[in-house]
N, C-alpha and C positions, 0 to 999 in steps of 0.2 A: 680667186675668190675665197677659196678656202684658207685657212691660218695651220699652216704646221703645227702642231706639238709636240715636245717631246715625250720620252714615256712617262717621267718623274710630274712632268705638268701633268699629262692625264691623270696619273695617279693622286695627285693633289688636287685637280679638280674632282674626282669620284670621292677624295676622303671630305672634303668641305662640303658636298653633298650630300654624305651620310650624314653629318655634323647637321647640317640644316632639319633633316629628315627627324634624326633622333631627338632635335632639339624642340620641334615642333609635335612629335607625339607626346614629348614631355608636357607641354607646356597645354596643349588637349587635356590629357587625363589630369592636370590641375587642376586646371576648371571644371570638369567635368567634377571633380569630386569637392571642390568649393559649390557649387551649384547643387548636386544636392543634398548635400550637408550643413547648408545654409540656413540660418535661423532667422527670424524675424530681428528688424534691427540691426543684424550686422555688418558692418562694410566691407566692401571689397578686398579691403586689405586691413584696416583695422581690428575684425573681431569683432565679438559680441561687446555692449556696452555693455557698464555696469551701474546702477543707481537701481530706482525704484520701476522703472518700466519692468523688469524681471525680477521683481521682490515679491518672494512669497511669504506670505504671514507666517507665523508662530502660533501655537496652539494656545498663548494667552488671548492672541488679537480676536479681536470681533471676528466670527464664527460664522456669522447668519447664511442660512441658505438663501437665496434667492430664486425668484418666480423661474425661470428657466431652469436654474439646478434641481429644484421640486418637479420640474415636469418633467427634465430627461429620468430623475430617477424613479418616478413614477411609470414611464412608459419602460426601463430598466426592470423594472419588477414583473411588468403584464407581460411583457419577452419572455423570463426567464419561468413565470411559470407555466406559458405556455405550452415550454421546451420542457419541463421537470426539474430545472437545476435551483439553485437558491438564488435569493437576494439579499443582499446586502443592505437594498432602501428603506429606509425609515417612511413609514405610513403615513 
């Protein structure tokens, strides 16, 4: 029932073993470190896109804050001087 080997086969099976083994923590800690270093938008394998979806304006472009920008920096200010430290928000 059992299959003889020789020692040269065992040994070749233990090293194609190790190869699997090494090959497969390699391919873990890949992902692992695509996963989470992962951005919005980016594919699998492609990378981050590039166009407008991640364009950040320039300090000519329209400026304006908005109603959510105003209130986090609002609630940014009643934090910090709660605490004693400064703010930075505009009143």
């Amino acid at each position: 029932m059992f299959v003889s080997l020789s020692v040269w086969q065992v040994m070749l099976l233990m090293f194609f073993g190790a190869f699997l083994l090494l090959a497969g923590v390699f391919a873990g800690g890949w992902l692992i470190f695509k996963g989470k270093n992962a951005v919005q938008g980016e594919g699998f394998f492609k990378g981050v896109p590039k166009g407008e979806v991640f364009h950040i304006p320039d300090g000519g472009e329209d400026m304006e804050e908005t109603e959510a920008e105003k209130s986090v920096l609002n609630k940014v200010s009643d934090f910090m001087k709660v605490f004693g430290g400064q703010s930075n928000a505009k009143s």
